[in-house]
Backbone as XML, in Angstrom:
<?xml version="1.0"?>
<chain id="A" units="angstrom">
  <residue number="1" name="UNK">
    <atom name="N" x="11.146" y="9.325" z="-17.475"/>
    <atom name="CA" x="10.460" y="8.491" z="-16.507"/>
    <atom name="C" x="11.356" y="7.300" z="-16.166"/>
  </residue>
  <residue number="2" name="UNK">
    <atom name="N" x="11.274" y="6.715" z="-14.923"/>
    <atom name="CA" x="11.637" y="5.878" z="-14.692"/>
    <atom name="C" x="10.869" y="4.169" z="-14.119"/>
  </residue>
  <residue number="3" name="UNK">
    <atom name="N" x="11.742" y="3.355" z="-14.714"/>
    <atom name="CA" x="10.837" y="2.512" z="-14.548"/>
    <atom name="C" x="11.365" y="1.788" z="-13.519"/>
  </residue>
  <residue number="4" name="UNK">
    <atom name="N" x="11.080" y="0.711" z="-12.560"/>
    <atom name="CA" x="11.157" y="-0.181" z="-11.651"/>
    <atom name="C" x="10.812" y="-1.290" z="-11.923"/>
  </residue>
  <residue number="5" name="UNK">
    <atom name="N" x="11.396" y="-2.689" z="-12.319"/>
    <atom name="CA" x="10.810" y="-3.616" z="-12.349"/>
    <atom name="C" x="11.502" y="-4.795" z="-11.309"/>
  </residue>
  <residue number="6" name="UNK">
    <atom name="N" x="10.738" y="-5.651" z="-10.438"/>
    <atom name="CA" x="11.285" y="-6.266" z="-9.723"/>
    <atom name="C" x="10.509" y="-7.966" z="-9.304"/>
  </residue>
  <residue number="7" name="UNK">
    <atom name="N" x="11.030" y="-9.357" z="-9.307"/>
    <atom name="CA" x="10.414" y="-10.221" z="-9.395"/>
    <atom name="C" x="10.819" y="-10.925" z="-8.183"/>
  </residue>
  <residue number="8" name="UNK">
    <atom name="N" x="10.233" y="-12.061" z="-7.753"/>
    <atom name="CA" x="9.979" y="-12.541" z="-6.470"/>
    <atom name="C" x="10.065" y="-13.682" z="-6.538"/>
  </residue>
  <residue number="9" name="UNK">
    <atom name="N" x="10.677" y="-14.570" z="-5.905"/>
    <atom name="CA" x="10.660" y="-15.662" z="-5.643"/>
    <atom name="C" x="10.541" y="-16.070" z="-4.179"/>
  </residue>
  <residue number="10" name="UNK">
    <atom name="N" x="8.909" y="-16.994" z="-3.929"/>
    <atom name="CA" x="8.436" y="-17.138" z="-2.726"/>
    <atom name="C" x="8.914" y="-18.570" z="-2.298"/>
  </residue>
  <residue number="11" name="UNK">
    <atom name="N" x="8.853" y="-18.634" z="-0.643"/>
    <atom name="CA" x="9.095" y="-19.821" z="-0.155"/>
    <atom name="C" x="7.283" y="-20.553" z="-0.213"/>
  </residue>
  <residue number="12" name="UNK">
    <atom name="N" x="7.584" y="-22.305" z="-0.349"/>
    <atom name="CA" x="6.580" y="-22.731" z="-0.179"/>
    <atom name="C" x="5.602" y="-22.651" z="0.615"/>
  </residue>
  <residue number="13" name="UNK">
    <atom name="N" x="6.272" y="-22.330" z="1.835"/>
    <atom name="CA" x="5.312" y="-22.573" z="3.301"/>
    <atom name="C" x="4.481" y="-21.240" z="2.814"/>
  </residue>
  <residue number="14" name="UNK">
    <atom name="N" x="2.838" y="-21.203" z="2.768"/>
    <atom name="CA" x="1.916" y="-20.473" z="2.864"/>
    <atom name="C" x="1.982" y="-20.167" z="1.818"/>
  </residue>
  <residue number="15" name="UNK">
    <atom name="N" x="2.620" y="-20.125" z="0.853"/>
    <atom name="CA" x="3.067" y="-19.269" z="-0.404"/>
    <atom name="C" x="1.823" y="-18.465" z="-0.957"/>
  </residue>
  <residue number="16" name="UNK">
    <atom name="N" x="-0.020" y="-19.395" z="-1.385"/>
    <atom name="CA" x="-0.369" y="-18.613" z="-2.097"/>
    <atom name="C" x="-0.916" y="-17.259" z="-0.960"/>
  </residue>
  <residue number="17" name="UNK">
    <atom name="N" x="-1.070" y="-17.855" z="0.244"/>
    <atom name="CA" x="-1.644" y="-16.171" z="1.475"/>
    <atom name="C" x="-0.450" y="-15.436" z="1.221"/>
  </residue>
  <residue number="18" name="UNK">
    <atom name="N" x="0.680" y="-15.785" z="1.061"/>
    <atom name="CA" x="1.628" y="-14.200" z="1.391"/>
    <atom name="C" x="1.724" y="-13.557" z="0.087"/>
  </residue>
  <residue number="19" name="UNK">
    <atom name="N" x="1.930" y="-14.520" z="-1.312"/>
    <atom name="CA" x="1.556" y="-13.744" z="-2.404"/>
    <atom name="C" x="0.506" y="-12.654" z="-2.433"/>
  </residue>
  <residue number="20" name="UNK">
    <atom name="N" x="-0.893" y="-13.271" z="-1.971"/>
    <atom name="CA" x="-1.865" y="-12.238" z="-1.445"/>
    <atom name="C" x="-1.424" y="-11.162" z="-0.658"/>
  </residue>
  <residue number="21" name="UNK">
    <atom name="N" x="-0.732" y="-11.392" z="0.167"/>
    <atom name="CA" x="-0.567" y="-10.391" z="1.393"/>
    <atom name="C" x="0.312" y="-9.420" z="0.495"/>
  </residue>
  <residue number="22" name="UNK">
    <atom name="N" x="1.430" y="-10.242" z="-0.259"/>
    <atom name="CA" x="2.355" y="-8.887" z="-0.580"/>
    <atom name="C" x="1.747" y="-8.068" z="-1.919"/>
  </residue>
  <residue number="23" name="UNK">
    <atom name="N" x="0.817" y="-8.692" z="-2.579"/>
    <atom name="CA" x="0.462" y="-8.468" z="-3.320"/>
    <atom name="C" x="-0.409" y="-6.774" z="-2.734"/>
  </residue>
  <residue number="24" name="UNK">
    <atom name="N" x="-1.252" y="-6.967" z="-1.682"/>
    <atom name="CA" x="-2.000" y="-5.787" z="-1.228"/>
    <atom name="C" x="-1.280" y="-5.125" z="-0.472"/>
  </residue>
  <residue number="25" name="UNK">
    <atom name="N" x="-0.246" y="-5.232" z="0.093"/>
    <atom name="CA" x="0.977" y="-4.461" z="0.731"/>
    <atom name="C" x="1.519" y="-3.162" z="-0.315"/>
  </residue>
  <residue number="26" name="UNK">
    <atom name="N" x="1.704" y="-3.938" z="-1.235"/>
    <atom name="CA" x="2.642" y="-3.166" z="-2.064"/>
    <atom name="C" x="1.451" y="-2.535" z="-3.087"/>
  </residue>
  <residue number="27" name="UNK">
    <atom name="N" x="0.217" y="-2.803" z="-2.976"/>
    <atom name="CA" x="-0.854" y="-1.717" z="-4.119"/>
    <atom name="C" x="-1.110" y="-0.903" z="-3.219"/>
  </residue>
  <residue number="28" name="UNK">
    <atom name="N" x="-0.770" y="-0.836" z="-1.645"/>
    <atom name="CA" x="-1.550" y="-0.115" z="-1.221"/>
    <atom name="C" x="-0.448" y="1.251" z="-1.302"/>
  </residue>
  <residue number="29" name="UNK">
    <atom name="N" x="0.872" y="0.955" z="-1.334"/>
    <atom name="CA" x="1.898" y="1.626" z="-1.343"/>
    <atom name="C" x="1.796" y="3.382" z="-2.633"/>
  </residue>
  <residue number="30" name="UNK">
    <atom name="N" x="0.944" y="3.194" z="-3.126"/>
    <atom name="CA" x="0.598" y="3.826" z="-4.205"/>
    <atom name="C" x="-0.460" y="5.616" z="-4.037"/>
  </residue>
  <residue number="31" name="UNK">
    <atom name="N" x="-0.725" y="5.172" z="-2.905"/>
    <atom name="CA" x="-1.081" y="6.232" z="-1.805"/>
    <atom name="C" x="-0.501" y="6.593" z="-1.040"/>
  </residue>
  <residue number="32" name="UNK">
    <atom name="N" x="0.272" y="6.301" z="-0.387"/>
    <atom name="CA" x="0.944" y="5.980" z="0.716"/>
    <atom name="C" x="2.301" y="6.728" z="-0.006"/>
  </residue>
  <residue number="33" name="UNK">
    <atom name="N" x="2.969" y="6.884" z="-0.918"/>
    <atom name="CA" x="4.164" y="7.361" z="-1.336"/>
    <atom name="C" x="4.100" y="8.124" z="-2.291"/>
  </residue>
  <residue number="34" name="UNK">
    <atom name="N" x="3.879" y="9.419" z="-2.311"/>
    <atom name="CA" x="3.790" y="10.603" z="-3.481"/>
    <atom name="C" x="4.803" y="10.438" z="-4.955"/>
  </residue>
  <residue number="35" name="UNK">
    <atom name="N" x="5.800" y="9.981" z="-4.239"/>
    <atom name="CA" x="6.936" y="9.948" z="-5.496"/>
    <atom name="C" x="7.004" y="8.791" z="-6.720"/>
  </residue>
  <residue number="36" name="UNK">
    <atom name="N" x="5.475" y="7.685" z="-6.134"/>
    <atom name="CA" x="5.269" y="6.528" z="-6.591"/>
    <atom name="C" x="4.600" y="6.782" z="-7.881"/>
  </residue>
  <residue number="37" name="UNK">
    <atom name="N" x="5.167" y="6.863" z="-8.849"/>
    <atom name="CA" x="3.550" y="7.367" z="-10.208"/>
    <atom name="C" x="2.898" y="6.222" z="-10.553"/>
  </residue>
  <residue number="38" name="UNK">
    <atom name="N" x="2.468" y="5.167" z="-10.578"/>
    <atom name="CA" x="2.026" y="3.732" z="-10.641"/>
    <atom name="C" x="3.039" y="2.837" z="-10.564"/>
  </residue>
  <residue number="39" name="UNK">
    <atom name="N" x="1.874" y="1.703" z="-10.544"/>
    <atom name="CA" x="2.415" y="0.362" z="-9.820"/>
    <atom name="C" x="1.616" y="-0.359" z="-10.505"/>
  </residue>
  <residue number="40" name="UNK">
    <atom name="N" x="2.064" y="-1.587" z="-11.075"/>
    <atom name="CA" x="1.378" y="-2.782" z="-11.263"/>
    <atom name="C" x="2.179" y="-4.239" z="-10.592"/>
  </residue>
  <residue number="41" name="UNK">
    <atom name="N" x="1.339" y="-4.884" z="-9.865"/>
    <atom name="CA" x="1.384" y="-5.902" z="-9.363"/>
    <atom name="C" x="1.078" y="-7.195" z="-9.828"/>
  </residue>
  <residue number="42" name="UNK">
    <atom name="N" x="1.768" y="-8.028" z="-10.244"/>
    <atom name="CA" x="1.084" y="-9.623" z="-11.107"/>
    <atom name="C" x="1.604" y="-10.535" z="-10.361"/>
  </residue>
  <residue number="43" name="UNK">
    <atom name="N" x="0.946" y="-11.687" z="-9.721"/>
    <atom name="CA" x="1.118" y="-12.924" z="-9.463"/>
    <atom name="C" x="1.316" y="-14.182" z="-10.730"/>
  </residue>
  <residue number="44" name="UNK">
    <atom name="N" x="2.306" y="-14.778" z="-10.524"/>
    <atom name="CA" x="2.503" y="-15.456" z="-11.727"/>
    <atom name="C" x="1.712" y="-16.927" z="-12.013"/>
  </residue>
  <residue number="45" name="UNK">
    <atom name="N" x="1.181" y="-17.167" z="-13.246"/>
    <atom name="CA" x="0.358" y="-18.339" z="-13.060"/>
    <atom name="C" x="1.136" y="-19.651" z="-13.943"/>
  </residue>
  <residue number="46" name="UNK">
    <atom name="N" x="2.271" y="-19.309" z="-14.075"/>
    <atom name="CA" x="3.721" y="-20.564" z="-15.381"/>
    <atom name="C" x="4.341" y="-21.300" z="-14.332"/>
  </residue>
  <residue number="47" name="UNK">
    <atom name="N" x="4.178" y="-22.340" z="-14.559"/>
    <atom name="CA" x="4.664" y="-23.220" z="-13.827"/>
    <atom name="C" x="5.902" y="-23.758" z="-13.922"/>
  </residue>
  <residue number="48" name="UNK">
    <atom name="N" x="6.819" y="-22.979" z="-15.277"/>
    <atom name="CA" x="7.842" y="-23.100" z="-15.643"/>
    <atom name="C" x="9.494" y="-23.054" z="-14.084"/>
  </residue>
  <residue number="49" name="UNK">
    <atom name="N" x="9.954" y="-23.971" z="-15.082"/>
    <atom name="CA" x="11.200" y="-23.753" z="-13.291"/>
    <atom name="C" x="11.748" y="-22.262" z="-13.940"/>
  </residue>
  <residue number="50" name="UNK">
    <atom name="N" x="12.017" y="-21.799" z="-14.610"/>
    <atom name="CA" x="12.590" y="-20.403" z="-14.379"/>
    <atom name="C" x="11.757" y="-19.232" z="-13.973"/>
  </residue>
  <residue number="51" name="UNK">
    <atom name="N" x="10.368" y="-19.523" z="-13.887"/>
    <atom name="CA" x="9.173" y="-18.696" z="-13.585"/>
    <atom name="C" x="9.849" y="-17.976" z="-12.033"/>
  </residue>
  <residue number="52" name="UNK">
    <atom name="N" x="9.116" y="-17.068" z="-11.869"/>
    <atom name="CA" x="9.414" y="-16.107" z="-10.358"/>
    <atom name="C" x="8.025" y="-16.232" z="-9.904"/>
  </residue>
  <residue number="53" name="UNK">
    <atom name="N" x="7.695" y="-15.575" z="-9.329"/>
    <atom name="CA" x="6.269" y="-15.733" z="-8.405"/>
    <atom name="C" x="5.925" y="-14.592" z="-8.226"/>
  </residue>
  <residue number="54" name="UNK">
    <atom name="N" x="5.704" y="-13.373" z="-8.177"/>
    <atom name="CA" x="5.299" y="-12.292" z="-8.606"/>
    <atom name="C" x="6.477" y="-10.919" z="-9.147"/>
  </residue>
  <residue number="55" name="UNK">
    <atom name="N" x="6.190" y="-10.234" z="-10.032"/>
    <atom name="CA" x="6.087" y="-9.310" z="-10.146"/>
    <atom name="C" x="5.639" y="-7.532" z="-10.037"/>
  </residue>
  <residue number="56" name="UNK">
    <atom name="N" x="6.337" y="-7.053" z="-9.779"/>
    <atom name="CA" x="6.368" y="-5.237" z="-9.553"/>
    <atom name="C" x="6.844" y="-4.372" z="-10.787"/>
  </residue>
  <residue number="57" name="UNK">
    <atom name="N" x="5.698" y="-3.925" z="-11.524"/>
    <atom name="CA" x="6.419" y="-2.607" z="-12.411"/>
    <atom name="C" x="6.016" y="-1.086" z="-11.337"/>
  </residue>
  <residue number="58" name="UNK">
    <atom name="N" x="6.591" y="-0.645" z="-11.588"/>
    <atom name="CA" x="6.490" y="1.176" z="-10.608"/>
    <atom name="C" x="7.220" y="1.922" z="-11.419"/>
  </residue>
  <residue number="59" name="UNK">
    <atom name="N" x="6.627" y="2.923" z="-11.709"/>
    <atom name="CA" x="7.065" y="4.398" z="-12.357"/>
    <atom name="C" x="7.596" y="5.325" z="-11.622"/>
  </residue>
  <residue number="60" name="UNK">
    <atom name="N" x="8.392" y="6.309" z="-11.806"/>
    <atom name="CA" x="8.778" y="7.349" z="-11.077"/>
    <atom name="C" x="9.007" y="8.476" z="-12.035"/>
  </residue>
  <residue number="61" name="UNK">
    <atom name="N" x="9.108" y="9.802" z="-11.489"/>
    <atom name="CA" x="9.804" y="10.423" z="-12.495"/>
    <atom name="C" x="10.937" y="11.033" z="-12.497"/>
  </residue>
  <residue number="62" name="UNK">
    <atom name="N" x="11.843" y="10.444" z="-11.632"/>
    <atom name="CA" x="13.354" y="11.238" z="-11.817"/>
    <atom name="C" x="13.705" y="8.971" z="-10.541"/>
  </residue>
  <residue number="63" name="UNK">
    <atom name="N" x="14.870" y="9.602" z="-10.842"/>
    <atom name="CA" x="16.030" y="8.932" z="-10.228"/>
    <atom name="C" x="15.548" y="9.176" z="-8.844"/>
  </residue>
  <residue number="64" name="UNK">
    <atom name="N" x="15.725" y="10.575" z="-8.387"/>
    <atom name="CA" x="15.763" y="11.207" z="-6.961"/>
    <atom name="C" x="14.155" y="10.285" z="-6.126"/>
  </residue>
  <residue number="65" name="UNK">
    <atom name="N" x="13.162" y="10.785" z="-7.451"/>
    <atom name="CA" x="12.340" y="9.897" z="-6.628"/>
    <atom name="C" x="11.904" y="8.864" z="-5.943"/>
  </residue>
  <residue number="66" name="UNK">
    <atom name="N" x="12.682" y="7.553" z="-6.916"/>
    <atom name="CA" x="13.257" y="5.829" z="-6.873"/>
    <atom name="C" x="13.642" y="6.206" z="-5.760"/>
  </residue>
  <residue number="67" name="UNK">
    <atom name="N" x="14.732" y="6.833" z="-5.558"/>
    <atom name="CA" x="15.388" y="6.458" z="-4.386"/>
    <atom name="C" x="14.872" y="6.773" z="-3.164"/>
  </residue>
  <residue number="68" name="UNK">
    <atom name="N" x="13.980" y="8.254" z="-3.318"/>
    <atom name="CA" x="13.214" y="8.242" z="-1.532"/>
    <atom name="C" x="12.610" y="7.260" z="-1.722"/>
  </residue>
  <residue number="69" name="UNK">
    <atom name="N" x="11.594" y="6.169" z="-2.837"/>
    <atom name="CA" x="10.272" y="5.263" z="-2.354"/>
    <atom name="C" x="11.314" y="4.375" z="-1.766"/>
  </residue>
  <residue number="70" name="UNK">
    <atom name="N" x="12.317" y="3.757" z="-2.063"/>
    <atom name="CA" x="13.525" y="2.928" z="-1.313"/>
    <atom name="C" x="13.738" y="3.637" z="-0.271"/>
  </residue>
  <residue number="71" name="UNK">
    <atom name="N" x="13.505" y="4.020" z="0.274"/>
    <atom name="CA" x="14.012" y="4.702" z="1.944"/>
    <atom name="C" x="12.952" y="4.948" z="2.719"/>
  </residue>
  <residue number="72" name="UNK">
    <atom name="N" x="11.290" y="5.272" z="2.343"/>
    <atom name="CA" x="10.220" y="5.350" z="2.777"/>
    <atom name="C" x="9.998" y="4.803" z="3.826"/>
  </residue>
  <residue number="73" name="UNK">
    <atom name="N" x="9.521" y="5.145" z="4.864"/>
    <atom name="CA" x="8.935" y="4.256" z="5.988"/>
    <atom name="C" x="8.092" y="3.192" z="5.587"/>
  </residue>
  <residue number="74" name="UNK">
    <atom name="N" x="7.271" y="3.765" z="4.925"/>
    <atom name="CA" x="6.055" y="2.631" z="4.611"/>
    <atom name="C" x="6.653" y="1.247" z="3.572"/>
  </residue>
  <residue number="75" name="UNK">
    <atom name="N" x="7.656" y="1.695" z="2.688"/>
    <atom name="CA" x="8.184" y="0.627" z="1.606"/>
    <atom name="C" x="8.825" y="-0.223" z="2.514"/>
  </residue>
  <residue number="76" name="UNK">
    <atom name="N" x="9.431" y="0.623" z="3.638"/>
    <atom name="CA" x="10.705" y="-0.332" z="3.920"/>
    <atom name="C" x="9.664" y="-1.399" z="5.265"/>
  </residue>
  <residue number="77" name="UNK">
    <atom name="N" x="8.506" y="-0.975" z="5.477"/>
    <atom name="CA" x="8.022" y="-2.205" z="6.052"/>
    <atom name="C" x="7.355" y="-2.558" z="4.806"/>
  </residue>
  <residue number="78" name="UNK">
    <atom name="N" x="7.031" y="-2.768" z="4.095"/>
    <atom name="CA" x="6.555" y="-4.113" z="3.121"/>
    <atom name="C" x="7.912" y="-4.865" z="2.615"/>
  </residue>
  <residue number="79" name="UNK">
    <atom name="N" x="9.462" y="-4.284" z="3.068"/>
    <atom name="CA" x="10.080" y="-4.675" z="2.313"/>
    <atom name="C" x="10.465" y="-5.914" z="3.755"/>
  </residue>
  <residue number="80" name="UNK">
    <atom name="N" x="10.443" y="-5.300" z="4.803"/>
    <atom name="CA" x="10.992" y="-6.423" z="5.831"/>
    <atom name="C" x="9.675" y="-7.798" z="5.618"/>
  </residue>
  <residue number="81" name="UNK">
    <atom name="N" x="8.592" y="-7.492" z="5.287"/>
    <atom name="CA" x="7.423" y="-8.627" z="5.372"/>
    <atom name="C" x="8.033" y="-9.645" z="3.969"/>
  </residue>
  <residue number="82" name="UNK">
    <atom name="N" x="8.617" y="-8.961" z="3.250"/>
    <atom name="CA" x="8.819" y="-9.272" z="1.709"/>
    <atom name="C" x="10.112" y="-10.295" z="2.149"/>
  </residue>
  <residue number="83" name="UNK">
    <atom name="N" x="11.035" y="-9.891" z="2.723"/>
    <atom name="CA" x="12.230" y="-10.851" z="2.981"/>
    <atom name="C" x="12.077" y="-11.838" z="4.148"/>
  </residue>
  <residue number="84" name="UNK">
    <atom name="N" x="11.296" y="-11.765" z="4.675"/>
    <atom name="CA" x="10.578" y="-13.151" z="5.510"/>
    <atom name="C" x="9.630" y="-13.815" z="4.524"/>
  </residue>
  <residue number="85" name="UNK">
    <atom name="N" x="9.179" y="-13.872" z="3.705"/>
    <atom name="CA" x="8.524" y="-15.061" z="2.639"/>
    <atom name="C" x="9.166" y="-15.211" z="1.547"/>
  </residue>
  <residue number="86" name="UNK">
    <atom name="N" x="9.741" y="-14.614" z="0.960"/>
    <atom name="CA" x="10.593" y="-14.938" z="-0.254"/>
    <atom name="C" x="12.260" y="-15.356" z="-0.074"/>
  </residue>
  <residue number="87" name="UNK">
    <atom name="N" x="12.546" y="-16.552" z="-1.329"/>
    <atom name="CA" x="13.742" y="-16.376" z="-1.202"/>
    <atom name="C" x="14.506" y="-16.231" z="-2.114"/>
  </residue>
  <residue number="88" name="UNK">
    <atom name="N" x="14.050" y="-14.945" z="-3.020"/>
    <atom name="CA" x="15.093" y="-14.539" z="-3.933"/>
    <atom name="C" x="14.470" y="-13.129" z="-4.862"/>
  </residue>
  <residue number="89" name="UNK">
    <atom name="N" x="14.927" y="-12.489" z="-5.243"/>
    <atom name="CA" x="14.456" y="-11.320" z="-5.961"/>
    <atom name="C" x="15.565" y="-10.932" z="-7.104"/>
  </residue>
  <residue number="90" name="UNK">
    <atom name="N" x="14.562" y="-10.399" z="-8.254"/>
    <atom name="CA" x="15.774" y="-9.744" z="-9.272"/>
    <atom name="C" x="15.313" y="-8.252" z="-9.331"/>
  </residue>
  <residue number="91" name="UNK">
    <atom name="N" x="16.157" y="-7.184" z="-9.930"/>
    <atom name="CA" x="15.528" y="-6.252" z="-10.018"/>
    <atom name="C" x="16.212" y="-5.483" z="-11.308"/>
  </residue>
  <residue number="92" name="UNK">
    <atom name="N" x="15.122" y="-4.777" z="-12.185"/>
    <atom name="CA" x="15.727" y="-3.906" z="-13.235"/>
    <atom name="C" x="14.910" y="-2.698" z="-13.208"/>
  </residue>
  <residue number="93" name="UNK">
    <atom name="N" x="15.694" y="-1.324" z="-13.234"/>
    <atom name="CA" x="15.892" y="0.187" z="-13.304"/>
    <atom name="C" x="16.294" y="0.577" z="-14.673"/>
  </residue>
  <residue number="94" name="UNK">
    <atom name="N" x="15.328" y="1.313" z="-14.888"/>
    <atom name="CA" x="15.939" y="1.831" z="-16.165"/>
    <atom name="C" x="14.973" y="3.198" z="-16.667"/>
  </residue>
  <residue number="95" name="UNK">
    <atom name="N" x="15.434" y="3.847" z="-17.518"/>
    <atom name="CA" x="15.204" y="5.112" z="-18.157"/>
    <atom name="C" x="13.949" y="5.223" z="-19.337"/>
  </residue>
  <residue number="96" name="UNK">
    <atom name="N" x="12.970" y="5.363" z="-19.163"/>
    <atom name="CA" x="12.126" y="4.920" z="-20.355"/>
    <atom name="C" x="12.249" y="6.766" z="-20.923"/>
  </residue>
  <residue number="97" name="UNK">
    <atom name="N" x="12.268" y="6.523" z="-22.271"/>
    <atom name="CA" x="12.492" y="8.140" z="-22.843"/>
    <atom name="C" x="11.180" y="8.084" z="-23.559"/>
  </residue>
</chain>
């Protein structure tokens, strides 16, 4: 299996509506993309300065699959809404055995 994990860093302007917004963007994605095996979505509540502002775990089960939900029609518009409110993202891939 594969895992997806990816974190967010939002701009102030509107911040907590688009958290919302991306927040239901990307659960809805879970229907919407066969190759998706779950998703969990968390908004962060640490007020810490190294804190991010939400979080994405997503499952897959091969490599091949990761990579169509990255090419998807439907991902790649939550992903253009995603880079107009945020300004920064990390991301980790990896192999859960």
């Amino acid at each position: 299996m594969i895992v997806h994990i990816v974190m967010f860093k939002f701009k102030e302007e509107n911040k907590a509506l688009n958290l919302a917004k991306v927040q239901n963007k990307l659960e809805n994605l879970e229907v919407l993309i066969d190759e998706l095996k779950s998703m969990e979505v968390g908004i962060n509540f640490t007020e810490a300065d190294r804190a991010m502002d939400l979080s994405l775990y997503s499952t897959f089960e091969s490599v091949e699959d990761l990579q169509a939900y990255a090419v998807h029609p439907e991902h790649l518009k939550v992903v253009e809404f995603i880079k107009e409110v945020t300004l920064e993202s990390k991301v980790v891939d990896y192999i859960l055995e």
